[in-house]
N, C-alpha and C positions, 0 to 999 in steps of 0.2 A: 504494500500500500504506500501510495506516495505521503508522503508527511506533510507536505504543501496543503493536503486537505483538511487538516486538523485545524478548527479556527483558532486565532488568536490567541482567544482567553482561555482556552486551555491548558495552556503555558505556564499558567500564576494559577493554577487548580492543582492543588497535590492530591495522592491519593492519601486516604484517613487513616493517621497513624493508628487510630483503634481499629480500624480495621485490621491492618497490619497484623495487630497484638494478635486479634480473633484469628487470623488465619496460621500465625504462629502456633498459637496453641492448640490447634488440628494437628500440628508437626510432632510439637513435642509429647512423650509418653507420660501420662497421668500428670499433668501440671498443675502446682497450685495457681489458681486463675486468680487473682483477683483485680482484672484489668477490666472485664466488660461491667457497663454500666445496664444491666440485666436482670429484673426482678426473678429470685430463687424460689417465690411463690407462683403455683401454678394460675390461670385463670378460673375464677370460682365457677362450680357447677353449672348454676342459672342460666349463666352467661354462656359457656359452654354448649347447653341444652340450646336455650334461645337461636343460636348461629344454627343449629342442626337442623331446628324447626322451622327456620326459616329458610334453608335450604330445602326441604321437604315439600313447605307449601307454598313454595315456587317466585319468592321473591328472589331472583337469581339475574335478574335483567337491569339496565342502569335505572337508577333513582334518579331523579330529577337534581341537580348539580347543586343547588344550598344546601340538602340533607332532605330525608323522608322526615313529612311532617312532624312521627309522632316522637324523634330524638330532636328535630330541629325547637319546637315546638317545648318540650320539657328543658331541655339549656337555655331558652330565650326566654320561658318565665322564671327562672332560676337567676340567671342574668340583672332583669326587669327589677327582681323583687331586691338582689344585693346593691345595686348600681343606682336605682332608678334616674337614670339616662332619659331625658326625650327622645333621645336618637341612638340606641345602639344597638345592632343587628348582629346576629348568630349566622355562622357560615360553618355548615360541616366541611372537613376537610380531610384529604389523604394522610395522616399523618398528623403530627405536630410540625413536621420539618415540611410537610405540604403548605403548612398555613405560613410558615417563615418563606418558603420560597415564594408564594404568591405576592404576600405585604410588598417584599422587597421590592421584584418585579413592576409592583405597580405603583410604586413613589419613585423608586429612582431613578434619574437620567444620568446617561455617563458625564465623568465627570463629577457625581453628588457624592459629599462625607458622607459615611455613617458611623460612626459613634460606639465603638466596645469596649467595653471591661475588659484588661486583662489582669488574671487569666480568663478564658474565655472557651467557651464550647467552639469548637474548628469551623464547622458547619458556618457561625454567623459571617466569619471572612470570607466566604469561596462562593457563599451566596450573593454579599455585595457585590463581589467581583463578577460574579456571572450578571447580576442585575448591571454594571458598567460604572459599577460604584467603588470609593477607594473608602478601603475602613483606616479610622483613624482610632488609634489604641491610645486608650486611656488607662495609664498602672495604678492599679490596687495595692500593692504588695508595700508592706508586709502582713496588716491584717485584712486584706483582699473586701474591705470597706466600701461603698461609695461614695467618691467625693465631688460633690456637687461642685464645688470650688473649681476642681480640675477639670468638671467636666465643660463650666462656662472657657475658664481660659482657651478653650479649643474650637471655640466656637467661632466658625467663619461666614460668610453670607453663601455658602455653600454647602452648608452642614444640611441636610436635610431629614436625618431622623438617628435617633440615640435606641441602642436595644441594650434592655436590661433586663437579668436572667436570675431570679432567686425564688428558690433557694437554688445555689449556684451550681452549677457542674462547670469544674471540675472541684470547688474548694469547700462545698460544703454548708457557706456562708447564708444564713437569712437576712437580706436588707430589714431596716428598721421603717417601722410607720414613719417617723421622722423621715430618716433618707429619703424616702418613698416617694414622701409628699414634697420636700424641695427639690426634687429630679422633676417629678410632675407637673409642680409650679415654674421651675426652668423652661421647661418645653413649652410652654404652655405661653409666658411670659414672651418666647421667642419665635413662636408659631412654627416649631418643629415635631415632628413626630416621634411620639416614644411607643414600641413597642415590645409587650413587655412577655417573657417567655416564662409561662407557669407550669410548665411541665413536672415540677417536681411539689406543688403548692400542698398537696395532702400528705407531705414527709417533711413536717415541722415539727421538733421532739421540746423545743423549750417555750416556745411562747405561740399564740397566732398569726395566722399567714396575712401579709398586707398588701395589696394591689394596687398598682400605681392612678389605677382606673379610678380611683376612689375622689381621686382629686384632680383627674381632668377627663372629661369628657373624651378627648382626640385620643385617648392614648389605642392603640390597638394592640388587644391580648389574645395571643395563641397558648393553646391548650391541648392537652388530649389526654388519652385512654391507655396509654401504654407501658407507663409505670406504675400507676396507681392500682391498675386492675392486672396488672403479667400481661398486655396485649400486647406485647411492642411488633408480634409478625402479624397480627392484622390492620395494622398503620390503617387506625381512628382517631382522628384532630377534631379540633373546631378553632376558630377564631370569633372576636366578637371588637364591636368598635363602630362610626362611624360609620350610618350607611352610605354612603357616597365610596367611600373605600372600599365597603365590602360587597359592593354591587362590582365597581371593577375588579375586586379578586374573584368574585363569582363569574364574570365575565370570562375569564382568563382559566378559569378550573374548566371551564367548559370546553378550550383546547387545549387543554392538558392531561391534567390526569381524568376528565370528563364527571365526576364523581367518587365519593368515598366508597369503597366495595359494599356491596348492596346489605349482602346477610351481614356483615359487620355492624352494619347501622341497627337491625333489628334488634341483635345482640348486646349494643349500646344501650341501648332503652333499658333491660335488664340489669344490662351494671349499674346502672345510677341506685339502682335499688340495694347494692351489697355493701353489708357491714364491713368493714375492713380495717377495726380496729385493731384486731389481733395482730394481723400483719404490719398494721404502724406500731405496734410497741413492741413487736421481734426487732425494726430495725433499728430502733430508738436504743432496744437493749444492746443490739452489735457495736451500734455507734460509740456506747459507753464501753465495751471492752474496747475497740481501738485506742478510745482513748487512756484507758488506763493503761494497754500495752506501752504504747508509744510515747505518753505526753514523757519520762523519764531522759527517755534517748535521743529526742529530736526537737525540733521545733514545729510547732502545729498548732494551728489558729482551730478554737473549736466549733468544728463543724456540727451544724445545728439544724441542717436538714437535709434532704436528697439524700441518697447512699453513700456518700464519696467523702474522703479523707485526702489533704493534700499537705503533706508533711515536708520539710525543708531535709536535701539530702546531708546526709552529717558529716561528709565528707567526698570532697573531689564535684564535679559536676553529676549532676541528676542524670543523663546518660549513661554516665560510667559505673554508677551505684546500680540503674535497671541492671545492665549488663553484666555484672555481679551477680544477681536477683535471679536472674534468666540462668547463670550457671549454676545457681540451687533448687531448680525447676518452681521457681516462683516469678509469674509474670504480672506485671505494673508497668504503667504507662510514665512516660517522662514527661515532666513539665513542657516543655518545647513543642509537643503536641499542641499545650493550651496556652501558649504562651510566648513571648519573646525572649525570655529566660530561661537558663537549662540550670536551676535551682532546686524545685521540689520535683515533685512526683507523685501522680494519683493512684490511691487504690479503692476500690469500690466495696465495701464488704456487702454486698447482696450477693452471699455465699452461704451455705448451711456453716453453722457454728464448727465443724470440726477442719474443713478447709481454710475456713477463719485464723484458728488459732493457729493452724499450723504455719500460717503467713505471716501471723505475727511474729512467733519465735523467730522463725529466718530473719525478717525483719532486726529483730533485736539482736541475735545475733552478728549481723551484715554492719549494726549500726557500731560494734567493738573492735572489727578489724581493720582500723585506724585509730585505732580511740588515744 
């Protein structure tokens, strides 16, 4: 194949070092995993049943591009009743990373900033970049905090929309109502877009979850089904925000991914209904062993919601420590994945406890041979 046909931005698109990891650990023999970000809980029955039923009784043809009524319809008075928004409208979506690539897509013109936290989930660069947008990193580190401060200093007459992502992947971090609500008022003060990535919002272990939506109308929040319920392979999102926005993201789903899979939507309806308290305080309980394993040996900001841990390597560069890691068949992701710095390194403990513990010993272990 000639390579001339590759477009452009291709070029400035890497391939996903989590992936990467994933595909490693297909290589390696019995690996302690604790690299993917992967709920260890199955999807609950109901839910399960529901997709089956609704493959049976023949809903298996596309759905009409915002979502079948009776899921679109139960998020939008859910929505209505947390928000009450004059204007904010529910859009199913392929994914959560469906609803980020649409938003994108349909604010940005080449040439527009967009606005990240680092560290940052990979995903939110590669999509600006495919949208013809340049992302401008804004550092967090060392308590991976947001700072409204740093975020105005950045601000150009080209910035056109700030995403922010809590509780955060890859560090764990819960933004504060305060924060929440001066990033809010920023945008808002500037007539820029913030949209805000809730994907992990029902994995808060110390306080309540807070939305930036709460205090501007504009702000545009993607969501979905794929943590909170184990769905992550049947990529179900929604987003909500701004009809005007989300009539063009609907516009756009409609040559794209045409619709969220049909029996997934049915099966959605069902989840909304499942307890899932049991499984937030399994991971709330692993969280607190990480941190008693590690707080000793390392540096580590505590992570207070999502699955993820993202600890300061205790020696040499975060690469060099994976690489370590990886020859005691324990595999972690390095900072540099989510980040411009090769400092920490993520581990996810949505693992069953006994894989857990055994990543942390190495862990501790790894953390002495320099010491």
């Amino acid at each position: 194949m000639n390579d001339a046909w590759i477009a452009e931005r291709m070029k400035h698109i890497d391939a996903s070092g989590i992936r990467k990891a994933f595909d490693m650990a297909k290589s390696m023999k019995d690996p302690i995993n604790l690299s993917i970000g992967l709920p260890d809980f199955d999807v609950p029955g109901p839910v399960k049943a529901a997709a089956i039923a609704a493959i049976e009784g023949g809903h298996n043809a596309y759905t009409v591009t915002q979502g079948i009524p009776e899921l679109r319809g139960r998020l939008q008075a859910a929505v209505d009743e947390q928000y009450r928004h004059a204007d904010r409208q529910v859009l199913i979506t392929s994914g959560t990373s469906g609803g980020l690539l649409l938003g994108l897509c349909c604010v940005v013109n080449p040439g527009d900033e967009v606005i990240i936290f680092d560290p940052y989930f990979g995903m939110y660069r590669h999509l600006a970049t495919l949208a013809g947008g340049t992302s401008v990193l804004v550092d967090t580190y060392p308590d991976f905090r947001p700072d409204v401060a740093k975020v105005e200093a950045v601000l150009t007459e080209r910035t056109k929309c700030v995403v922010v992502n809590t509780p955060v992947n890859p560090t764990g971090i819960v933004a504060t109502a305060d924060e929440l609500r001066s990033l809010a008022e920023l945008c808002r003060r500037r007539d820029i877009l913030l949209i805000s990535d809730e994907v992990y919002r029902s994995f808060c272990y110390d306080g309540p979850f807070a939305s930036p939506a709460t205090w501007n109308e504009d702000v545009l929040v993607v969501d979905g089904f794929s943590k909170t319920y184990g769905m992550t392979g049947w990529r179900l999102g929604y987003a909500h925000g701004p009809s005007r926005l989300i009539q063009e993201m609907a516009k756009l789903q409609q040559f794209s991914f045409v619709c969220a899979p049909s029996l997934v939507q049915y099966a959605g309806v069902v989840a909304l209904d499942q307890d899932l308290t049991a499984q937030i305080d399994s991971y709330r309980r692993k969280r607190d062993m990480v941190v008693e394993a590690l707080s000793e040996d390392f540096e580590l900001a505590l992570p207070e919601g999502a699955f993820y841990a993202f600890p300061r390597a205790p020696w040499s560069t975060a690469m060099e420590f994976v690489a370590e890691a990886i020859k005691r068949n324990l595999l972690i992701i390095p900072g540099n994945v989510f980040s411009r710095r090769d400092s920490h390194f993520r581990i996810s403990y949505a693992v069953d406890d006994a894989t857990l513990r055994r990543g942390l010993d190495i862990l501790r272990q790894l953390a002495l041979v320099r010491a």
